[in-house]
PAVO-212864 format. One record per residue: x, y, z of N, C-alpha, C, O in turn. Coordinates in pm, whole numbers, plus 50000, padded with zeros to 5 digits. Example, Ala and Ser with C-alpha at 12.3 -4.5 7.8 and 13.67 -1.06 7.14 Angstrom:
2
513194943150780512304955050780513204967050780514244966850846;512854977550708513674989450714512905000350787513415011450804;
END
This chain:
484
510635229352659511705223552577511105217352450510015211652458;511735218252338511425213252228512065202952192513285203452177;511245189652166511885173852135511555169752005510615173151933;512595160751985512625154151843512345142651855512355139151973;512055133951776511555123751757512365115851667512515118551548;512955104151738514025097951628513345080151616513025074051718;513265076451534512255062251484513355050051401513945054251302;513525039551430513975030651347512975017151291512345011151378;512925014951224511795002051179512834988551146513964988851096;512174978851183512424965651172511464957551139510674952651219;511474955250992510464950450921510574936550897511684931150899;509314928750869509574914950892508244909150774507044906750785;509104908850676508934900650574508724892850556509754886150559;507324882950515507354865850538507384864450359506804873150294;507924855450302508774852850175507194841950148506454834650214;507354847349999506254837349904506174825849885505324819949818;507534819449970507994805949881506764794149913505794795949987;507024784049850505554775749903506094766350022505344761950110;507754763450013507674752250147508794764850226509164775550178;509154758150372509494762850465511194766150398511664761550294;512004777150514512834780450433513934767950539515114771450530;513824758950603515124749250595514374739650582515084730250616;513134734450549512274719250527511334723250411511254733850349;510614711150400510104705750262508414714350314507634719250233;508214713850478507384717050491505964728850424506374738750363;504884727850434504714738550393503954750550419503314750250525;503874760650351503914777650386502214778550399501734786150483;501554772250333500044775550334499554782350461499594777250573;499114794450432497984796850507496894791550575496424784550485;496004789850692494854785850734494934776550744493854771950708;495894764750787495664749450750495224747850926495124757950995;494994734250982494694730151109496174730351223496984721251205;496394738651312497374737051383497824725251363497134715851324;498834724951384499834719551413500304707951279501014697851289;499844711751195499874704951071500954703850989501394693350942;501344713550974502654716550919503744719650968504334729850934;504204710951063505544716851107506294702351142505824694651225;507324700251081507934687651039508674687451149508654696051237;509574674251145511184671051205511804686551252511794692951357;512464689051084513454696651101512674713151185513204717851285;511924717051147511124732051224511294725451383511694733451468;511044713351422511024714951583512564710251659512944708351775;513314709551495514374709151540515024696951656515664699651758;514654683351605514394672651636515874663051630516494662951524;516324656151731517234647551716517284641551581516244637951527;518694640051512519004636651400518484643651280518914641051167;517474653351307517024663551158518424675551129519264680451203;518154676451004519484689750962519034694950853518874688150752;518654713350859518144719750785519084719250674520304718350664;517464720750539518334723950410518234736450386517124740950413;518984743850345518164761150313517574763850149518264760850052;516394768950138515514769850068516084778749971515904790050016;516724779549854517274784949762516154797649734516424808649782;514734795749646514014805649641514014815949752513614827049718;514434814249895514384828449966515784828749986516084831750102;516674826649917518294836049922517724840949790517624853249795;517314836149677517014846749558516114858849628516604869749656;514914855749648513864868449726514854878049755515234887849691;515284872249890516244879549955517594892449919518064901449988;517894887249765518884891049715518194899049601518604910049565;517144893049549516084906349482515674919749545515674931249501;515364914849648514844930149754516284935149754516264946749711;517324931949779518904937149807518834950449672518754962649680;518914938449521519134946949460518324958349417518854966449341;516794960749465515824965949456515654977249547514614983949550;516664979349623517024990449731518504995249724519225000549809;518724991349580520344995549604521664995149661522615002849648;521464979949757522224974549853523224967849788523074961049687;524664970549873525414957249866524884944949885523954943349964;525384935649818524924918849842526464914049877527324913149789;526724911250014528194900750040528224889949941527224885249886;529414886449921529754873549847529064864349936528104857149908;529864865750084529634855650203528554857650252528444869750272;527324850250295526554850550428526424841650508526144830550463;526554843250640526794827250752525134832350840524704841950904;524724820750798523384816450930523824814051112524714807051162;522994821351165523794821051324522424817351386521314819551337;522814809551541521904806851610521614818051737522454822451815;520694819951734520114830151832518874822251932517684819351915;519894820552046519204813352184518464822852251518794834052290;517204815852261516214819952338515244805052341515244795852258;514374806652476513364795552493511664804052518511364810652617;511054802052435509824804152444508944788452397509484778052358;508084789952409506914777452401506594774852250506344763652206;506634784652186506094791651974507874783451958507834774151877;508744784851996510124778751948510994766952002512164768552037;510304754652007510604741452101511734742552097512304743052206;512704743551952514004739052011514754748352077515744742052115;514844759852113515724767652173516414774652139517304780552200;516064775052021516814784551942516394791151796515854782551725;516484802651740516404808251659517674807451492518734813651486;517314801451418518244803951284517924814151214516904815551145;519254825351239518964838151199520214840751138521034831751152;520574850851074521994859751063522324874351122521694884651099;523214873151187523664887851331524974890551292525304902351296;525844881651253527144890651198527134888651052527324900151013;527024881250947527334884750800526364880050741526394869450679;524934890850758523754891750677523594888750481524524891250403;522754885350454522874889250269522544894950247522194892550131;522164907050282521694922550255522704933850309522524937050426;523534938850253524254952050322523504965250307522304962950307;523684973650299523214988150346522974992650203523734991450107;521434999350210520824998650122520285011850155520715018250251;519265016450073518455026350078516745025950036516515018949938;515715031650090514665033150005514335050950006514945058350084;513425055449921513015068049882511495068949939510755059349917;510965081350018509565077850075509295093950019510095103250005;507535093149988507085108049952505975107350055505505097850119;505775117950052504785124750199504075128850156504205130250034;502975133150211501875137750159501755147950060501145148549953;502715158150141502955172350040503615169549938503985179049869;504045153449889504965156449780506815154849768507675149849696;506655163149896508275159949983508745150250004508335142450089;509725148349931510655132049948511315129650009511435140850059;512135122650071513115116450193513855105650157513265097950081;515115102350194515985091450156515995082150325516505085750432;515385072250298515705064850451516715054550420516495046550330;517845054250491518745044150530518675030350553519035028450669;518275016050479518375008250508520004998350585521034995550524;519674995450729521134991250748521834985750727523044987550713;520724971150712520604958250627519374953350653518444958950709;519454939450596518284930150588518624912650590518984906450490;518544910050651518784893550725518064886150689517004892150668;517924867550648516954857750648517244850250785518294845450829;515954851050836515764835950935514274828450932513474830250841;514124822551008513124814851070512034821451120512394827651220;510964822951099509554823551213509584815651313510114804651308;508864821751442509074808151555507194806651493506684811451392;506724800251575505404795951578504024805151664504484816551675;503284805151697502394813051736501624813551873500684805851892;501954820851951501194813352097499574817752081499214826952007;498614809252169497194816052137496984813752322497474805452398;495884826952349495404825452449493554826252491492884823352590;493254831952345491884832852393491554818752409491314814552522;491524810652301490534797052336490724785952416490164775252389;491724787652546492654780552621492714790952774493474800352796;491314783452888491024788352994492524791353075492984779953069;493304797253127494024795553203495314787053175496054780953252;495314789352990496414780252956496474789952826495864799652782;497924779152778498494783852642498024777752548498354766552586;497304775252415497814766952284499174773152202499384784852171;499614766852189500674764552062500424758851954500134746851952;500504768551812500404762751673501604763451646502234773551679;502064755351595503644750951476503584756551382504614760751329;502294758851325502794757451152503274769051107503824769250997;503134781451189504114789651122506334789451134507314794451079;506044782051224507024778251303508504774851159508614762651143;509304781351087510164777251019509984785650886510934787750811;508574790750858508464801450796509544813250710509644823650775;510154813250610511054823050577510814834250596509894838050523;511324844550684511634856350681512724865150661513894861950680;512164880550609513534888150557513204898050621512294905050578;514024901950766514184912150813514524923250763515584922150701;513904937950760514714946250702514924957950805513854962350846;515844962850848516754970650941516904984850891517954987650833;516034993350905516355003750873517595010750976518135004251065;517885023750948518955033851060518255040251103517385040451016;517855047851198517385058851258516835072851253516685082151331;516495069451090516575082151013515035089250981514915098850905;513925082951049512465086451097512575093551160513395092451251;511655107051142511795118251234509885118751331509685123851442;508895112251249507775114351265506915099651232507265090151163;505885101451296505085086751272504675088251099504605078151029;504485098751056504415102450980505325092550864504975082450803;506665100250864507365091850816507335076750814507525069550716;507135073850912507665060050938506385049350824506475041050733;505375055550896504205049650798504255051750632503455047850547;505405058750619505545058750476506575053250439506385047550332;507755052050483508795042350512508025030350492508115023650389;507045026650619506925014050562505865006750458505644994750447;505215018550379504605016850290505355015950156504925010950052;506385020950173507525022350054508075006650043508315002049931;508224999750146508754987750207507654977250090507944970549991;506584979550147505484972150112505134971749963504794962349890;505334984949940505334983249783506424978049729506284978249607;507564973049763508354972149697507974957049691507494950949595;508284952849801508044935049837506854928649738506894918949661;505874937149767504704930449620505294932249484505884922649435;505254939049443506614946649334507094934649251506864929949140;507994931349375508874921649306508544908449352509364899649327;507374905049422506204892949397506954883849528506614872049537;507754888049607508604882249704507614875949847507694866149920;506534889649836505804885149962504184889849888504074892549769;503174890149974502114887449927501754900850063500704906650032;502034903550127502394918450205501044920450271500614931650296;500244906550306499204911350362499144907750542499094897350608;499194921350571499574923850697498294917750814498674917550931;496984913450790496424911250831496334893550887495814888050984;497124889150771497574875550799499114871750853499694860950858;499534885250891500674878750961501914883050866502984883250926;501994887250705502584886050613504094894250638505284891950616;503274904650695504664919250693503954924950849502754926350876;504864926750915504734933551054506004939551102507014936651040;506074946751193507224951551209507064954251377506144954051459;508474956851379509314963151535509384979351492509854982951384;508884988151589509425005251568510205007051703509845003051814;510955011751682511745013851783512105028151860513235029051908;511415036551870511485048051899511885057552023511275055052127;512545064952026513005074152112513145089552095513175092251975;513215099352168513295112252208514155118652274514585113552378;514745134152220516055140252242515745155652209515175160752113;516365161452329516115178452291516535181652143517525175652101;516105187352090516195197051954517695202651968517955211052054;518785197151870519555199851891520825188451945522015189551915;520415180852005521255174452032521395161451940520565156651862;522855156451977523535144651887522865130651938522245122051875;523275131752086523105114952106521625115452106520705123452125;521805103952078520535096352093519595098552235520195104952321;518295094452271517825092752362517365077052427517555070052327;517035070552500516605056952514515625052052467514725059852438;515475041352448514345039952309513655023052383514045012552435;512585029152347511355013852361511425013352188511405021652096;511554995752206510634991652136509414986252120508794980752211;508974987651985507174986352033506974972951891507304973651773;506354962351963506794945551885505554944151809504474947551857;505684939151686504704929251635503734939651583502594935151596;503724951651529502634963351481502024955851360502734947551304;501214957251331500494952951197499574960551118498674954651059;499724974551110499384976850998499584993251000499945001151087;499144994850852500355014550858499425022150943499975032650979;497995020751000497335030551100498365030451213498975039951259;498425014251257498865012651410500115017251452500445020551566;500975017151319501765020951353502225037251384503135041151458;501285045351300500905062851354500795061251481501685066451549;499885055051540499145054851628499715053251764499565061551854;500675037051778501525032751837502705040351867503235038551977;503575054951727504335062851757504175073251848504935076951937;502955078051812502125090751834502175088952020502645097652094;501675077852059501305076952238502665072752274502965078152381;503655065152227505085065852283505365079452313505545084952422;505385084552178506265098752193505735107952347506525113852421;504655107452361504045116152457504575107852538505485113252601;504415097252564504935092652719506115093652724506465099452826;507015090252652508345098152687508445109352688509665110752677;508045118752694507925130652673508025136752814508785143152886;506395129052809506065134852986506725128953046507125137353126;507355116953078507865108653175509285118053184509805120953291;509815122353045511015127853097510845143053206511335144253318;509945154453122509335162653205508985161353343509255170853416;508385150353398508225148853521508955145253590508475141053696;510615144453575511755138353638512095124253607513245120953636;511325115353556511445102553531512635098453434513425107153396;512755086353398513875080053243513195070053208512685061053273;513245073053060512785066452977513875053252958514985055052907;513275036053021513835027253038513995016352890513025011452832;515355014452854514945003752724514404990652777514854983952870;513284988152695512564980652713511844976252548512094982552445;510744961752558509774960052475508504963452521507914961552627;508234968252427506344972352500504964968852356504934971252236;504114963152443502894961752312502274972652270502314982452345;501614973752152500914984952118499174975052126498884964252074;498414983352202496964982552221496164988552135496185000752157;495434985552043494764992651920493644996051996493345008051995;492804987052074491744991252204491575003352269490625011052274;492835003552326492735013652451494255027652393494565038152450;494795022352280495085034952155496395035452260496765047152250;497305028752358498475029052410499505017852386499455007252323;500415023552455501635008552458501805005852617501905013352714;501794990652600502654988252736503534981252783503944973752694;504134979452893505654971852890505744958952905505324955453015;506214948552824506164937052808507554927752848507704915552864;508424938252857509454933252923510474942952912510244953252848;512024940352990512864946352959513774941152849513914929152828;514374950352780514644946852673515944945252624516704954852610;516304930352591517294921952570518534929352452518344938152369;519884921452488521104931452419521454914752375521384903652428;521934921952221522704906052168522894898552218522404887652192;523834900952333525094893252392523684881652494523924870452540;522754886752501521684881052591521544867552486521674857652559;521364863552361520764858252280521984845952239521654835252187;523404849452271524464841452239524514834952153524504822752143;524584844452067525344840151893525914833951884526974836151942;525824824151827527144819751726526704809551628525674802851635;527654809251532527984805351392526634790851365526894781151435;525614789351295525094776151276525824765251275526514765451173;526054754351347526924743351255526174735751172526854728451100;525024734951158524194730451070524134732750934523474726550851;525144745550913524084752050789525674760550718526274770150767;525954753950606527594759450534527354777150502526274782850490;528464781850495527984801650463527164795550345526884784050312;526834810850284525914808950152526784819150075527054830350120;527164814749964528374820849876527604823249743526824815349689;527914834249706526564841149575528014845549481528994851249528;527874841849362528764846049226528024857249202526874858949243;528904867649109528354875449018527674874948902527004883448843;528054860548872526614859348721525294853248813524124855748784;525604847148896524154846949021523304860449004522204862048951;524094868949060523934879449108523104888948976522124896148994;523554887248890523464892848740522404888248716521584897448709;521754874648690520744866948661519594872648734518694876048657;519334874648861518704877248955517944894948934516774898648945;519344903348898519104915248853518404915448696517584924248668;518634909448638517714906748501516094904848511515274908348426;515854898648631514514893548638513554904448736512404901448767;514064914448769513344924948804512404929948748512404926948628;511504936748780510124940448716510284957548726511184962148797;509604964348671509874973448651509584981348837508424978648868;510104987448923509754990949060509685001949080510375010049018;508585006549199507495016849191508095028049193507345037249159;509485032249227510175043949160510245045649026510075057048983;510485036448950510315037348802509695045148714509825055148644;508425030248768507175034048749506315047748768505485052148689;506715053148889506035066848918506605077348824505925085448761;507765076248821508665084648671508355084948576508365095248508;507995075248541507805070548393506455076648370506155082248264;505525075148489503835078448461503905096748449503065104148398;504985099548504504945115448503506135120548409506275132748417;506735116448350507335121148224507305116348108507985120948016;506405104848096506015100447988504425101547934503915101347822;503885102948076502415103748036501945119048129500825118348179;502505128748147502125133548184500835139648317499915147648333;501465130948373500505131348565500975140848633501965147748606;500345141448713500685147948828502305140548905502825130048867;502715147848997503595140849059502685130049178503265120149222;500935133849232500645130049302499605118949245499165109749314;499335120849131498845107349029499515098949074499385090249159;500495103048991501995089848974501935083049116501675071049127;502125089349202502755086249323501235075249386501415063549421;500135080649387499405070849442499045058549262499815048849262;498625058649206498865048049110499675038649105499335027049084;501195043749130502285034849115502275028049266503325023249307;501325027849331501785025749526501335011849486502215004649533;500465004149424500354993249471500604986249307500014991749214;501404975349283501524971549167500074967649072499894970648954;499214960849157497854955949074496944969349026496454970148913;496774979749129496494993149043497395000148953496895005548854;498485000848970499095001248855498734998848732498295006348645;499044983448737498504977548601497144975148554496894969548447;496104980348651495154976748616494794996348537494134999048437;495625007248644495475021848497496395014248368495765014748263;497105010648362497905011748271497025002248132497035005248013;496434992348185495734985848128494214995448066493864994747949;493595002548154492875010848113493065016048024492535015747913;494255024248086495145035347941495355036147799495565045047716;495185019247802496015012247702494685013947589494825016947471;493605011647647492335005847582491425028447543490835031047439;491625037847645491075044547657492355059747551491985070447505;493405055047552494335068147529494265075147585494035082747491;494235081947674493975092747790494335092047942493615090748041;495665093247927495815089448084495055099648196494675095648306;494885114848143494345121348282493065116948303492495117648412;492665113048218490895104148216491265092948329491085094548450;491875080048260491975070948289492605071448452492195063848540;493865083548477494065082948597492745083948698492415075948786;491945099448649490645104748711489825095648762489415095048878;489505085548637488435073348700489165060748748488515051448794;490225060248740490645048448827490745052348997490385044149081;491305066649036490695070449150489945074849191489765074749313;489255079949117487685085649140486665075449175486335073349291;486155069249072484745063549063484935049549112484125043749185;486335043049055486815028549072486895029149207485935025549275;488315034749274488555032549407487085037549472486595028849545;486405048149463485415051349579484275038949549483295037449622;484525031149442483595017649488483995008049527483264999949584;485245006249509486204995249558486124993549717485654984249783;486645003349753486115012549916484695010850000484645010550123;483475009849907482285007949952482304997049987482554993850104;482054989149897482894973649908483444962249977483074950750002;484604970650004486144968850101486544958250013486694946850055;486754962049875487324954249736488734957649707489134968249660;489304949049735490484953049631490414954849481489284954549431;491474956749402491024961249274491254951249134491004951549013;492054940249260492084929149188490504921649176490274912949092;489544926249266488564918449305487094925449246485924921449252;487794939349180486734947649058485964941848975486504934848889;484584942748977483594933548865483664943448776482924941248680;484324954648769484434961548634485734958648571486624963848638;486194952248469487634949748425488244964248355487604973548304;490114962148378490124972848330489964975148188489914986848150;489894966648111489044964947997487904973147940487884980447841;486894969748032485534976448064485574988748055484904995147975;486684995448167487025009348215487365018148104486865028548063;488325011248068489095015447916487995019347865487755031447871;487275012847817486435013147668485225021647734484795027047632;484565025247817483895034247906484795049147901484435059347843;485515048047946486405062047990486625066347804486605078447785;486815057147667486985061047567485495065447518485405076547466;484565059047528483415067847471483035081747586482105088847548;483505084547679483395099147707484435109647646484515121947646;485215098947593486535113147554486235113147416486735123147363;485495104347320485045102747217483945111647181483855115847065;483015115347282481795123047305480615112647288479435113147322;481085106547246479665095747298478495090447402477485083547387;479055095947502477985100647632479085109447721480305109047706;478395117247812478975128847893479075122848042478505112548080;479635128548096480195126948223479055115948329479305105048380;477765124448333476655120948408476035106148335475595096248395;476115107648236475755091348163476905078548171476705066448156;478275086048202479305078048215479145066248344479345054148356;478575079348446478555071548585477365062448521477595052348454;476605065348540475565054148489475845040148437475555029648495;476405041448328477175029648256477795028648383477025023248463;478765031348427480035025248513478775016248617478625004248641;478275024548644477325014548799476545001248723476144991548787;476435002248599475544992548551476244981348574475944971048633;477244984948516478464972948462479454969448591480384961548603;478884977948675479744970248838478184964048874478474957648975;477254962748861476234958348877476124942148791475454932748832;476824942248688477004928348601475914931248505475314920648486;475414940448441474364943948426474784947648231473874951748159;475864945948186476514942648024477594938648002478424942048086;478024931547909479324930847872480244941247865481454940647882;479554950547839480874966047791479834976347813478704975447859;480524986547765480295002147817478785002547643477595005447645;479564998847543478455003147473477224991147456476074995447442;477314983647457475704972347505475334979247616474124977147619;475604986747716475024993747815474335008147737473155011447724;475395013847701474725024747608473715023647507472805031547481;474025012347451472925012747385471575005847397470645007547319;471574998047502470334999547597469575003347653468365001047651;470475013047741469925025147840469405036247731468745045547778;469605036047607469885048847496470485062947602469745070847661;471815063247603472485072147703473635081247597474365090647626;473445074447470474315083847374474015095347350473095099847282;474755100047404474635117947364474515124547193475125122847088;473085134847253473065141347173473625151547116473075161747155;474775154347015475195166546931474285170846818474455182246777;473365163646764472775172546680472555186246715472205186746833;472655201846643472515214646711470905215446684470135220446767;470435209346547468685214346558468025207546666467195214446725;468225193246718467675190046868467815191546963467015188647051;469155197846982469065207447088468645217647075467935218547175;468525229447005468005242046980466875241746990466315251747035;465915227646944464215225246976463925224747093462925230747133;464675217947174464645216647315464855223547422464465220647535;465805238047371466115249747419465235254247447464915256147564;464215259247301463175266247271461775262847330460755269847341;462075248547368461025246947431460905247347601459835247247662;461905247647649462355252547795461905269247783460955274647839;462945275647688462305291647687460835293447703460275301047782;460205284147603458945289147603458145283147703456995287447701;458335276647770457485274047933457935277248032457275274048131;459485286248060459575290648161459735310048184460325315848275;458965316148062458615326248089459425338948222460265347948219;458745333848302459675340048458460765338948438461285349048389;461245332848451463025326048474463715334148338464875338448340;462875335348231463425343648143463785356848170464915361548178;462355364148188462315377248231463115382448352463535394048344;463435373548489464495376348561465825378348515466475388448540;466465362848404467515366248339467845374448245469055375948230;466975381848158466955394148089467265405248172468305411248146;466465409848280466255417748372467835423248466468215434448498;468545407748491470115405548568471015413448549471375415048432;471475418548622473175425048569474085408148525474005396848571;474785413548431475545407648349476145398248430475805386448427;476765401348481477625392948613476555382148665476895370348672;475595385148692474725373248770473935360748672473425350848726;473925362448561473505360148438474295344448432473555336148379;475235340348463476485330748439475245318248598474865306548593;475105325848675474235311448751473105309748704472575298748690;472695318848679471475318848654470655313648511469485314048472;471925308648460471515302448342471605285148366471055276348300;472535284148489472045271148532470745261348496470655251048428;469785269248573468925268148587468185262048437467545251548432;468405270448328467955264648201468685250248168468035241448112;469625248948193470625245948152470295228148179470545218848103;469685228048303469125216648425467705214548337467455202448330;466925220848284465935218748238465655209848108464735202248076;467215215148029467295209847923467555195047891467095186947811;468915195048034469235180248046468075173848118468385163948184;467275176048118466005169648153465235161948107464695151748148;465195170147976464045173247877464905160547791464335151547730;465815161647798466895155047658467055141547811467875133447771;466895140247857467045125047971468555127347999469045116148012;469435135948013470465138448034471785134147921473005134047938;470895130647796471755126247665472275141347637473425141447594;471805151647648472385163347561474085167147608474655164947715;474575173547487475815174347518476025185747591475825196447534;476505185847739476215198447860476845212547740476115221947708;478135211347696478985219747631478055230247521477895242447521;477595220447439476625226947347475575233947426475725245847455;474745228447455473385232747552474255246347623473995255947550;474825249147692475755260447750475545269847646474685278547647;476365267647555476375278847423475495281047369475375293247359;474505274447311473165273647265472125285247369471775296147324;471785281147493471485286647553471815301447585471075310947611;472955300647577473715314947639473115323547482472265332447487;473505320447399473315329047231471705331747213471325342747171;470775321547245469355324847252468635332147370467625338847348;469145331047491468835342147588469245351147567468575361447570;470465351047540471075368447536469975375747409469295385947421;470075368447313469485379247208467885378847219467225379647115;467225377747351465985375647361465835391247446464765395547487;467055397547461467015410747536466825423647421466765435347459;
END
């Protein structure tokens, strides 16, 4: 039997703001447990949340940044549950009239191939707090301080067919959220994580199949990864007579599986209803307007713009425009070099494969794009060639000049065009390599084209690799040939 694979994501957004989204508290990273988490986060006799204006804007930025309705109305609801990470017992979330309505994002695939995924909506609530078990024998710690944290759920529909997808789905997600400066999207600290929710159904059919979800993924490998071993176990489990039970299950990056963490809870389990704490949140249209003004240009745009204005690839565009700080850091290049297929070339070429060595981001480049610029312009200038380029580039990620030409003209790496010093230098390769001549005289025509390599290597030798490859080629080729 042949099965499909149907995927929903539930993405979980932690918002830039600096204090908590119903207290004064605050958002910092790394501080000492239990430090930051006030009155109102533990939800304390006589405390009453305020709601944090900067994440209904966030909130309503990402809205308009996916093409979503924004309700006039949104009402905050309490969602009961008791865990140890959430003292008071409850969750401040929104389950019936979210501030995000149904939206859309656009995802490209490797090949190029684009896809429209369905956003359903997207909700603000609360973070609960964090349980820890390694450093606590036979016990729990509890930290607070994430505990009140703004988050913006985002709810996709069902419209993932492959892990594939999904990891691009939620890379589309990710770019957007940095984008528009809402979250800081670093998944390693907790920033953006998500719920996948996945299930399986013969080829062909309508309904749905039963679906695990798989909690708390953190990052776009795990989440391939985490799809990839669901799918098979439902797979087989159905094959072998079994049913696939709704449930929550963890994903193990260790041992590359998921497993079942519980059975898995239906609204009505969580008993909604209305905050009394907390009035709806009512948004005008010049709100609304204001908010849409302050958008930044977003990575659909952007990828357009790089390929019909500057002429890229569709797959330039597409990885350039993926993260906003490379972005601007080609565009900044560009700016300084005129040449975008250059400037694209070495911003993924030479930049990222050192960035990578590294494990640098590109915000964290000791080459500015400044630097790059004005480097990438004396090769398109002819002022040194490809092989002297790298050179400079390593110097100057080395800290080793101010710019591309105090390097050049140090190293003396400026290329030579004079034709009489190269032609001396030709002539003097001819005349000490004798053999190598007489073979290439000797060649059928056809073989003649490698075999001039060989001179070719001698010259840039001779010249310290300053000669201009282009010339030396022609030069060479016109004085061997007529040596027959």
């Amino acid at each position: 039997m042949q099965w499909e694979t149907v995927i929903g994501l539930e993405v979980h957004v932690q918002l830039a703001t600096r204090s908590k989204i119903f207290s004064g508290a605050s958002t910092a990273f790394g501080s000492e447990p239990n430090t930051q988490a006030s009155a109102v986060d533990l939800g304390l006799p006589g405390s009453l949340p305020v709601l944090n204006e900067q994440a209904v804007a966030m909130a309503v930025q990402f809205g308009l940044a996916v093409h979503a309705g924004i309700p006039e109305v949104s009402v905050f609801d309490r969602k009961n549950y008791f865990y140890p990470d959430l003292p008071k017992g409850y969750q401040t979330s929104q389950m019936y009239h979210p501030i995000v309505g149904p939206g859309e994002v656009e995802i490209t695939l490797d090949d190029e191939v684009t896809k429209r995924i369905r956003i359903h909506h997207a909700h603000l609530e609360e973070d609960a707090g964090k349980s820890l078990h390694e450093d606590f024998q036979g016990m729990t710690g509890i930290d607070l301080n994430r505990a009140g944290t703004p988050l913006l759920e985002i709810v996709s529909e069902p419209d993932m067919r492959s892990a594939r997808e999904a990891a691009a789905y939620l890379k589309a997600i990710h770019s957007i959220v940095t984008y528009l400066g809402i979250s800081d999207g670093n998944m390693a600290e907790g920033s953006m994580r998500c719920d996948v929710n996945v299930s399986v159904r013969p080829k062909g059919q309508e309904a749905f199949g039963t679906r695990a979800e798989i909690k708390n993924v953190n990052s776009f490998r795990f989440v391939e990864r985490a799809i990839a071993f669901e799918v098979e176990r439902q797979i087989e489990l159905i094959e072998d007579g079994g049913e696939v039970v709704q449930e929550t299950r963890l994903f193990d990056p260790e041992r590359d599986e998921t497993r079942s963490m519980r059975t898995k809870e239906e609204a009505n389990d969580y008993r909604y209803f209305p905050c009394p704490d907390l009035l709806p949140v009512v948004l005008d249209q010049a709100y609304l307007d204001h908010l849409k003004g302050q958008l930044p240009e977003l990575p659909a745009d952007k990828r357009a713009r790089f390929q019909n204005e500057l002429g890229l690839s569709a797959y330039d565009a597409n990885v350039l425009s993926a993260s906003r700080e490379m972005a601007e850091f080609f565009e900044e290049a560009h700016q300084v070099c005129g040449d975008a297929k250059q400037a694209a070339n070495w911003v993924q070429g030479e930049l990222s494969g050192a960035l990578n060595r590294e494990n640098l981001g590109v915000v964290q480049s000791p080459v500015s794009a400044q630097q790059l610029g004005q480097l990438i312009k004396r090769v398109v200038d002819g002022t040194i060639n490809g092989k002297a380029a790298k050179e400079v580039f390593q110097a100057l990620w080395n800290g080793q000049g101010r710019d591309a030409d105090e390097v050049i003209e140090a190293k003396g790496l400026k290329q030579v065009t004079d034709t009489g010093a190269i032609e001396a230098m030709i002539d003097e390769v001819i005349a000490e390599n004798p053999a190598q001549v007489a073979q290439y005289r000797d060649a059928e025509p056809d073989k003649r084209g490698k075999m001039i390599g060989y001179f070719v290597g001698q010259v840039m030798k001779a010249s310290r690799g300053t000669a201009n490859p282009q010339q030396v080629n022609g030069l060479l080729k016109e004085k061997l040939d007529a040596l027959r």
